[in-house]
N, C-alpha and C positions, 0 to 999 in steps of 0.2 A: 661637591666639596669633599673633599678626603678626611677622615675620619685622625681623630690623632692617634698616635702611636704610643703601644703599651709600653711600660718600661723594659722589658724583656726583648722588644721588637727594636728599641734604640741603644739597648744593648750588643744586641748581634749585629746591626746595621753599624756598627763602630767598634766592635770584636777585635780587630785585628791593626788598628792603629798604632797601638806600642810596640808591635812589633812592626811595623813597618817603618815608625820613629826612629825604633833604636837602630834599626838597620840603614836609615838615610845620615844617621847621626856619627858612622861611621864611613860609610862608602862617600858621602862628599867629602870630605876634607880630604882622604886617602887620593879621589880621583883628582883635586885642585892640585895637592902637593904634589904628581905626579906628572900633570899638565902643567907646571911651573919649573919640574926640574928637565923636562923635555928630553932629549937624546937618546940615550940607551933604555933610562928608564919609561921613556912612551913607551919607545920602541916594545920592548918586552912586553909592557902591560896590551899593548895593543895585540901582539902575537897572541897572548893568555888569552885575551878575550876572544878573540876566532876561532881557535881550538877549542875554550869550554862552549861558544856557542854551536861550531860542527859537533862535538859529542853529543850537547843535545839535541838539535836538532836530527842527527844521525836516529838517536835512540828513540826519537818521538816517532820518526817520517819511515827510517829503515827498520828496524829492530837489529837483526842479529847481524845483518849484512857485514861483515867487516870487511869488504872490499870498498864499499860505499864509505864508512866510516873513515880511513884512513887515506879516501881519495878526498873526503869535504875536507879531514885535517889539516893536510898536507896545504890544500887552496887555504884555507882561511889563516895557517900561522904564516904561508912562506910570503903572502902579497905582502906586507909590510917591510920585513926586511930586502925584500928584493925591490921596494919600491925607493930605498931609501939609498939602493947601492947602486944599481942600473937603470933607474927611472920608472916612474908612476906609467909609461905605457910596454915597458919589459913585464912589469906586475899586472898588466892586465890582461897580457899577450898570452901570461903564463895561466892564471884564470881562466882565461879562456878554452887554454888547452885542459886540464881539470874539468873544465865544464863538460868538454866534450868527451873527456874517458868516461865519465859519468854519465854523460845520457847515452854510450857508445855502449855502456855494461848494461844500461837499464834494458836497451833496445834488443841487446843478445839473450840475456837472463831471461825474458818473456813476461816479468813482471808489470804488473799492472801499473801503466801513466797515470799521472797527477801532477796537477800545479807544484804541491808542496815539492815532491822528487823530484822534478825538471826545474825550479827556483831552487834546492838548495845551495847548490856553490854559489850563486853569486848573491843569498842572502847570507851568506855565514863569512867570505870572503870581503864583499865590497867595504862593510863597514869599517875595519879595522886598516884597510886600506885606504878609504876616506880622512882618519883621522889623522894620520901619521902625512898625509898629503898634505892637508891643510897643518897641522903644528910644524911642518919641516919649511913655514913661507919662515924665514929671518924675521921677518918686517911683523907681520901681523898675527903670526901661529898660534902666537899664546893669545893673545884677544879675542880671535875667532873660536877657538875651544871652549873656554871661558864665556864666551858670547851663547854659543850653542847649548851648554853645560846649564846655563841660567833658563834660558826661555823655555827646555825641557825640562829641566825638572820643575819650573814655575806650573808650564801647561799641566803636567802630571800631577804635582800635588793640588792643583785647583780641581782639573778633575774630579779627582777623589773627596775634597770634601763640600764641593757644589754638588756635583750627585747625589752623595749621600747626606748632605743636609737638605737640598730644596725638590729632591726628585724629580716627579714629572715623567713626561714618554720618553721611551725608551728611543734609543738613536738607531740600534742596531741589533732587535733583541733575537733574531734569528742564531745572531753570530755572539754578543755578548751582552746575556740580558742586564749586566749593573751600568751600561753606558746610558748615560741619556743626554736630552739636548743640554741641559745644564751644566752639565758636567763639560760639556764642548764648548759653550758660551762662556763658563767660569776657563777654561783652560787657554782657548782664545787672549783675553783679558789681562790675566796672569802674566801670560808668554809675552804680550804686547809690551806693558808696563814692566818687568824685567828687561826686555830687549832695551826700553827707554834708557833705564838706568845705568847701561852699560855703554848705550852711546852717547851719553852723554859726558859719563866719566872716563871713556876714551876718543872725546871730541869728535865725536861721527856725527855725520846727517842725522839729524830725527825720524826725518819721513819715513825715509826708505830702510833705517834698521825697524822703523814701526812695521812698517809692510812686512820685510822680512822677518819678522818674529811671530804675524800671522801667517805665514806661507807655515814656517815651521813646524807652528803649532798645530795647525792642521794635518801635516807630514807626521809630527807625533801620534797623535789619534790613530790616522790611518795607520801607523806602524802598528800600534797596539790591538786595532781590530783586526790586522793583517795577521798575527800571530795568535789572536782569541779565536778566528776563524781554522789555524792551521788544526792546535790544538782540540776543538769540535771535530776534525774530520777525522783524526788521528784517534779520536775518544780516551783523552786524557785531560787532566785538571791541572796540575801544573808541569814545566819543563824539567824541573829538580825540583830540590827540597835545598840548596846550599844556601839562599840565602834567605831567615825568619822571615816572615812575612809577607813577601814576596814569590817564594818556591825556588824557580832555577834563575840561571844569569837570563837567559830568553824572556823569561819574566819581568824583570828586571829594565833590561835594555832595548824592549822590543818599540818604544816609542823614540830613541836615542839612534839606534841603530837606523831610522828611515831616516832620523831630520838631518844626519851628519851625513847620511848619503845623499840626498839633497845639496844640501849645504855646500859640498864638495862638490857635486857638478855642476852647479852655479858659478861657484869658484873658479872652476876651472875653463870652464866657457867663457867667461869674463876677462880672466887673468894670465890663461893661460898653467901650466903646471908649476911653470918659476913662481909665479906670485896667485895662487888661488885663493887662500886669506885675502889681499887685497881685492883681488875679481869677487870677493864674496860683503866687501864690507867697505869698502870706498863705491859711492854714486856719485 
């Protein structure tokens, strides 16, 4: 039986929750109103996001490299507007090629391989490409963002205060000791019952946006141990410091950034590229 905790012990175990408040208390309503005025302003937000994730990631994975730096940039701001002017398989064509001056530099340079340097363009890339794919469906863009936008940040904030209220084993403590099972079964849960609410107030199947809000949600986790993992290798604590509580945007969006990319190739195997909101959200 576990012992209870001193008041100092559940003071630090919940340290950092106002600042993580005041900072979702901002970034949601900023990202809704942006995903509602759709067009240019995705577009751009989306661009921003792939740039500040290449910088950081550049600065976590490369350091000084600035050939690496301004090869991830280049991939993660231009996939968006190229996907939305020549087509979502022009912006992958062009990914691709990025991918390969990057692993073409890494291979000449003599530099030491790693998961993290051979994934970074198409982890700094895809996402911001995924979004703008699915909000450019007519039909369905804004619901499917919207859709996504709920079941991550549901799974994410259950996370965090299932963990740190019910504890228990650790899920992942090699790679991030505060995960635990709880914290995945509240997140699970969360993600389900937001996905509900959404399909239901946009007349969708139950079932199968149920299902898909656990696919998600799990896709969340995995993103966020995928980037607690990078950061251990790298021997760093956070990505930045730009946003309180949080540290850098990688911090931030590193559960968002796997479900949307999911989410989108769902979509798109489904739907096809004309309609991948529908391929993502019509069973």
């Amino acid at each position: 039986m576990a012992e209870p905790l001193a008041g100092n012990d559940i003071m630090a175990r919940w340290r950092d929750l106002r600042l993580r408040s005041l900072a979702a208390a901002v970034l949601a309503p900023v990202s809704l109103l942006v995903a509602w005025l759709g067009g240019v302003w995705f577009e751009f937000a989306a661009m921003l996001l792939g740039l500040v994730m290449a910088l950081e990631w550049c600065r976590m994975v490369f350091r000084d490299d600035r050939g690496q730096i301004l090869i991830h940039a280049a991939s993660a701001a231009l996939a968006a507007p190229v996907s939305l002017r020549l087509g979502p398989d022009f912006a992958l064509a062009l990914v691709c090629l990025f991918w390969a001056v990057s692993l073409g530099r890494l291979w000449s340079s003599g530099d030491q391989l790693s998961v993290w340097r051979i994934l970074g363009i198409p982890y700094v890339s895809l996402p911001p490409l995924s979004l703008v794919v699915l909000r450019a469906d007519e039909g369905l863009g804004l619901t499917a963002i919207v859709f996504i936008f709920a079941v991550v940040w549901a799974a994410d904030s259950a996370a965090y205060f299932a963990g740190r209220a019910l504890g228990g084993p650790r899920l992942a403590p090699s790679v991030s000791p505060n995960k635990t099972w709880a914290g995945l079964g509240g997140a699970v849960l969360a993600a389900t019952l937001a996905g509900l609410v959404v399909a239901v107030l946009s007349g969708l199947a139950w079932l199968p946006m149920a299902l898909l809000s656990v696919l998600l949600a799990l896709s969340e986790q995995a993103g966020d141990l995928f980037e607690s993992a990078a950061k251990r290798a790298c021997d760093i604590k956070d990505t930045g410091s730009l946003i309180p509580g949080h540290g850098g945007v990688l911090d931030r969006v590193d559960g968002l950034i796997a479900a949307v990319s999911i989410a989108a190739l769902l979509g798109a195997w489904r739907g096809g590229f004309d309609q991948p909101a529908a391929g993502l959200l019509i069973w």
